[in-house]
C-alpha positions in Angstrom: 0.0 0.0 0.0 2.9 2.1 0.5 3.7 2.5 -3.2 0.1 3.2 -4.1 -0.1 6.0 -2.0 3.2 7.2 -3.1 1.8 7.5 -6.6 -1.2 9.8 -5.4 0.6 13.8 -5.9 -0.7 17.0 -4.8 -0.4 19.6 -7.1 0.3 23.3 -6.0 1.1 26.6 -8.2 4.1 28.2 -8.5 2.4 31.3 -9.3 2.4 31.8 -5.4 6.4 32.7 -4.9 6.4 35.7 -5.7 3.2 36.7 -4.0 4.0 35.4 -0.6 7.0 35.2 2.0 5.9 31.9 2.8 7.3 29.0 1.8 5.2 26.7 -1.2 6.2 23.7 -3.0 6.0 23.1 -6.0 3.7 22.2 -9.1 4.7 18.3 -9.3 4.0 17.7 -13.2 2.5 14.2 -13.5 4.0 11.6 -15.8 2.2 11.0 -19.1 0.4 7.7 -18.3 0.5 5.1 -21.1 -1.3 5.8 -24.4 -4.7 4.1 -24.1 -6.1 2.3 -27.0 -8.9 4.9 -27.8 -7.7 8.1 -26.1 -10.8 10.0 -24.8 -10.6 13.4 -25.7 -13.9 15.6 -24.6 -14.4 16.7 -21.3 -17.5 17.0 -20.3 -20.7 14.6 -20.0 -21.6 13.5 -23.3 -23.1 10.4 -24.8 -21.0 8.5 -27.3 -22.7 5.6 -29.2 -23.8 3.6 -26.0 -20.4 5.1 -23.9 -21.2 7.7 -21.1 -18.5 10.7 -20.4 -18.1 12.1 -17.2 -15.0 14.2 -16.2 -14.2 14.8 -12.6 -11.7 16.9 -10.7 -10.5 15.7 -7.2 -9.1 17.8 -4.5 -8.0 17.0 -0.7 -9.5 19.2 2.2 -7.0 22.1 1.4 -8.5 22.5 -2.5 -5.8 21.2 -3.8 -5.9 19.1 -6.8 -5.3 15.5 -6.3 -3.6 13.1 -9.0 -2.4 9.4 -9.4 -5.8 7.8 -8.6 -6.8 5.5 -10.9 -10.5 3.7 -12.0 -11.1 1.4 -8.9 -10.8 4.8 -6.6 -14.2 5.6 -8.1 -17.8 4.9 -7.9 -20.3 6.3 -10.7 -24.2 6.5 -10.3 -26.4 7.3 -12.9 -30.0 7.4 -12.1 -28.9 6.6 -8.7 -27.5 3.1 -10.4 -24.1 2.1 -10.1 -22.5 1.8 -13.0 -19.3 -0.2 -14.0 -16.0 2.1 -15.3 -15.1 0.7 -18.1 -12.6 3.7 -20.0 -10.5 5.5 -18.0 -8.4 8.9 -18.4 -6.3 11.0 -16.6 -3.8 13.8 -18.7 -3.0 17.5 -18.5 -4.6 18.6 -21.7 -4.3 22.2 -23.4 -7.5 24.1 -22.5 -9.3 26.9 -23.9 -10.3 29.4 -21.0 -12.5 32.3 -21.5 -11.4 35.1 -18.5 -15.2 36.8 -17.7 -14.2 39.9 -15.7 -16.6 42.2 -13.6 -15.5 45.9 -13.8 -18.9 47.3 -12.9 -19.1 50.4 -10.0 -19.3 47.3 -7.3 -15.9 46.3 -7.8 -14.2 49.5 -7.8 -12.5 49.1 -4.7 -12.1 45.1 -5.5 -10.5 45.9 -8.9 -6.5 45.5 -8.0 -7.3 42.3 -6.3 -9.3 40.4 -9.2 -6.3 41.8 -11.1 -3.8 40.1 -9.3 -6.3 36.6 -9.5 -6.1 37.0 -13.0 -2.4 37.4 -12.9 -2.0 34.0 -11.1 -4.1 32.0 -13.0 -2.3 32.5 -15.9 0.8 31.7 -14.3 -0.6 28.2 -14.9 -0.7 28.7 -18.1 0.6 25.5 -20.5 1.9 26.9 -24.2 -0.8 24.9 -26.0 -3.5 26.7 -23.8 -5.9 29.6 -25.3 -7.7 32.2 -23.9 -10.0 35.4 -24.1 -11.3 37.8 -22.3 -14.5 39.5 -21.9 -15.4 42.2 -19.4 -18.6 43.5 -18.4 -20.4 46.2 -16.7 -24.0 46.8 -18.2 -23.1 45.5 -21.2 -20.4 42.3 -21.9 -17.8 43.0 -24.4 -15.2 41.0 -25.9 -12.1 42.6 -25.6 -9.8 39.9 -26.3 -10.8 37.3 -29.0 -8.9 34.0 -28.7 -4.9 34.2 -27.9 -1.9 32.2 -26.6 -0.3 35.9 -25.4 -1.5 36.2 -21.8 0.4 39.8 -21.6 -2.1 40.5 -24.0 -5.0 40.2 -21.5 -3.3 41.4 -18.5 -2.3 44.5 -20.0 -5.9 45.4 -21.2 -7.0 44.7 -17.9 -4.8 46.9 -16.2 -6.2 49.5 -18.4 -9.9 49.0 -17.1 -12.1 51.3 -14.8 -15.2 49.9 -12.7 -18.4 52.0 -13.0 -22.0 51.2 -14.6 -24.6 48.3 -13.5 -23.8 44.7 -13.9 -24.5 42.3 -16.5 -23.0 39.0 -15.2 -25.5 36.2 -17.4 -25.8 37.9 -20.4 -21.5 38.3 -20.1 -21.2 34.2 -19.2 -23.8 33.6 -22.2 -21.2 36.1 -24.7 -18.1 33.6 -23.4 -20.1 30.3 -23.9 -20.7 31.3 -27.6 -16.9 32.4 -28.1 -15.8 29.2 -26.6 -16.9 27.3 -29.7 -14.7 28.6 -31.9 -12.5 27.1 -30.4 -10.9 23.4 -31.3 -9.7 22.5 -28.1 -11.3 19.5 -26.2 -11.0 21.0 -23.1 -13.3 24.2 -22.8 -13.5 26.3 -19.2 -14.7 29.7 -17.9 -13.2 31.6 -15.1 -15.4 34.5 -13.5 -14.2 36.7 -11.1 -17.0 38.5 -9.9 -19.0 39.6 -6.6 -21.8 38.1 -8.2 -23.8 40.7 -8.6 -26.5 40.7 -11.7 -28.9 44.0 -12.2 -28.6 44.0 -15.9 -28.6 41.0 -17.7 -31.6 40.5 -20.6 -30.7 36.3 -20.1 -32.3 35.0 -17.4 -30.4 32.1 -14.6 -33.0 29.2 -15.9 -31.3 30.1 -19.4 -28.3 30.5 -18.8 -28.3 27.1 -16.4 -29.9 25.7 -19.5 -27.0 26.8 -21.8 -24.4 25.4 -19.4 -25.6 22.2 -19.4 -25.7 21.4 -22.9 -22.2 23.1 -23.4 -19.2 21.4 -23.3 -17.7 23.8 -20.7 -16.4 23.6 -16.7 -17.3 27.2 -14.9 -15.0 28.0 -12.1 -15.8 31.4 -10.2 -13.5 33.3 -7.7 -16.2 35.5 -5.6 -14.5 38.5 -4.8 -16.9 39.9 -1.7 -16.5 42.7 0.8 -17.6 46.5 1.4 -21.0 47.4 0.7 -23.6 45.2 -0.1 -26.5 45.7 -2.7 -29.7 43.6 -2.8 -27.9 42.0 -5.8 -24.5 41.5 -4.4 -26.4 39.2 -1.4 -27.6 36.5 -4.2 -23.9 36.6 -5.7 -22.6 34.0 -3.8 -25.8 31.5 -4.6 -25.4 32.3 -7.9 -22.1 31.6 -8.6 -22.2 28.7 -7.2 -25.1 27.6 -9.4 -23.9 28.1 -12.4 -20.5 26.5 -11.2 -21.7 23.4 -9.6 -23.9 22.9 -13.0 -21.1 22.8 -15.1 -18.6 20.6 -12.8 -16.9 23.6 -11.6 -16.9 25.5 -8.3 -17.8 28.3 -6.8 -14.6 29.6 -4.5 -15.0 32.5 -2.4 -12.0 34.2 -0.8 -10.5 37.4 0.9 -7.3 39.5 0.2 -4.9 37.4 1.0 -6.4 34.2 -0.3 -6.9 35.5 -3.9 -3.7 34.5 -5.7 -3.5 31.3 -4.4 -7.4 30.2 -5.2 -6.8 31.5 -8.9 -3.3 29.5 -9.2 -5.4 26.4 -8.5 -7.9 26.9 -10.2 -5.4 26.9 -13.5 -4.2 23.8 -12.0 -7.2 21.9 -11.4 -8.7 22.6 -14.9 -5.8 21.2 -16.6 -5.7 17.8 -14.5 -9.2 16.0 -14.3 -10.2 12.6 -14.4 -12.1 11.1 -17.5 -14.4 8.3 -16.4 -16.5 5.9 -18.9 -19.5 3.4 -18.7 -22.0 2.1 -20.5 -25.4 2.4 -18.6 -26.9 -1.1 -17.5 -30.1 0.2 -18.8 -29.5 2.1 -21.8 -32.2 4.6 -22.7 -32.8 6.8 -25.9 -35.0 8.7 -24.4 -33.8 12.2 -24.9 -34.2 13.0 -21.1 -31.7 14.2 -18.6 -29.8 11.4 -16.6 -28.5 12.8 -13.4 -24.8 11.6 -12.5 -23.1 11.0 -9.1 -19.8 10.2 -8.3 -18.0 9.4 -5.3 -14.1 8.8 -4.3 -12.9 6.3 -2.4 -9.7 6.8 -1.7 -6.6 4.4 -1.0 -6.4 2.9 2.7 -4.3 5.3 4.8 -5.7 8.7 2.9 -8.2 11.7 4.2 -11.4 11.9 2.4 -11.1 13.5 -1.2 -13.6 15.9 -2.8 -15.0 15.4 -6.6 -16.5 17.6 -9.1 -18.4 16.6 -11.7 -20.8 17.4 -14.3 -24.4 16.9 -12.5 -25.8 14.3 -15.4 -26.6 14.5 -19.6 -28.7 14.5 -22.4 -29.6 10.6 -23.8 -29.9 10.2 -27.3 -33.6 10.4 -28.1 -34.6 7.7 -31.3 
């Protein structure tokens, strides 16, 4: 047993060393496992011919992400069934990451620090990885269309001045739309945001609606503190909503937390499980199948989180 727990790392960002006095280790990269036969490529809950798709993240008490488990370390439910893994994939992929950035009047005093998030998450950054940016106030905008230059964004957001109402859905429905022009398998959203929406023409049941038929992980950083609106209160439910629909999470922090819940953020998206089964009782029925998983660790280790995609679409005949 000793071995097998070796083989289970815990990654952590580098991005942190310059931002902190105290002491971090290191990202561990994880060694390329062996090629599999059929390499599964998507990442998020789909249905292939009779083959089911469901991509989890795994993290330890601290958030950090959590590597080297392998299939029997999981359990998958789907209509509260247990289902047998049958595929199984676990790789740090290039992604495509759309940055949605508040800089409505709420965050003006919350501006530097949701600057210096954005800083650290790219700091994750792998060379095959893409990104964009689009910032909103009342209206989303995209101000950065699809690039491997991370300067890029960072330098346009250093440029950017809070003020106007806040438009959060419609700004998430803009980056969902941008996302598909892009061919990477691996599609993600990172807001950073108090969560605040007074001026959005999409409402949440749409945009919930639009999250879970995309192909794309949501990941917020809820930046919180100061005065309050009536719209600020529901932020925090919100973003996790939205998050939690996707796979993602919803991760709240303070000052001094910020940096270091962006840098693993990057991480996490680029290391996730891919688990496959084919349902015991197959149905092309075109309704949504709701999908549990749970971890179950190695003898000797603390309990582990998941996140997961919340279920699918069957095929309808």
């Amino acid at each position: 047993m000793g071995s097998r727990r070796g083989r289970i790392s815990v990654l952590f960002s580098l991005a942190l060393a310059a931002t902190t006095a105290k002491a971090q280790p290191a990202i561990i990269p994880r060694a390329r496992p062996d090629a599999p036969a059929k390499p599964l490529e998507r990442a998020s809950v789909r249905v292939d011919a009779n083959l089911v798709l469901v991509p989890v993240t795994v993290c330890d008490a601290m958030n950090r992400p959590v590597t080297g488990l392998d299939r029997n370390d999981f359990r998958v439910f789907d209509d509260n069934i247990e289902q047998t893994v049958t595929a199984f994939s676990a790789e740090d992929e290039p992604v495509a990451v759309g940055l949605v950035f508040d800089v409505s009047g709420s965050m003006g005093p919350k501006i530097r620090l949701s600057r210096m998030a954005a800083a650290a998450f790219f700091g994750t950054a792998n060379p095959e990885d893409e990104f964009f940016l689009v910032e909103f106030n009342e209206k989303p905008k995209l101000t950065v269309p699809l690039t491997r230059d991370t300067q890029e964004i960072l330098s346009r957001l250093a440029f950017s001045q809070p003020k106007g109402r806040t438009a959060l859905l419609d700004a998430i429905m803009l980056a969902l739309h941008e996302l598909k022009r892009s061919s990477k398998g691996r599609k993600a959203l990172l807001i950073i945001s108090d969560g605040g929406d007074n001026s959005s023409r999409y409402t949440q049941r749409e945009l919930k609606e639009a999250v879970r038929e995309s192909d794309v992980l949501v990941y917020a950083i809820g930046v919180y503190g100061g005065a309050v609106s009536a719209e600020e209160v529901a932020g925090p439910g919100l973003l996790t909503s939205i998050a939690e629909e996707s796979g993602g999470r919803h991760v709240p922090g303070d000052a001094s937390e910020m940096p270091d819940i962006a840098a693993k953020i990057g991480v996490e998206m680029r290391n996730r499980y891919l688990l496959g089964y084919s349902p015991t009782d197959p149905q092309r029925d075109g309704r949504y199948h709701p999908v549990q998983v749970k971890v179950v660790p190695p003898t000797g280790l603390p309990p582990l989180h998941a996140s997961w995609r919340h279920g699918y679409y069957a095929p309808a005949d």
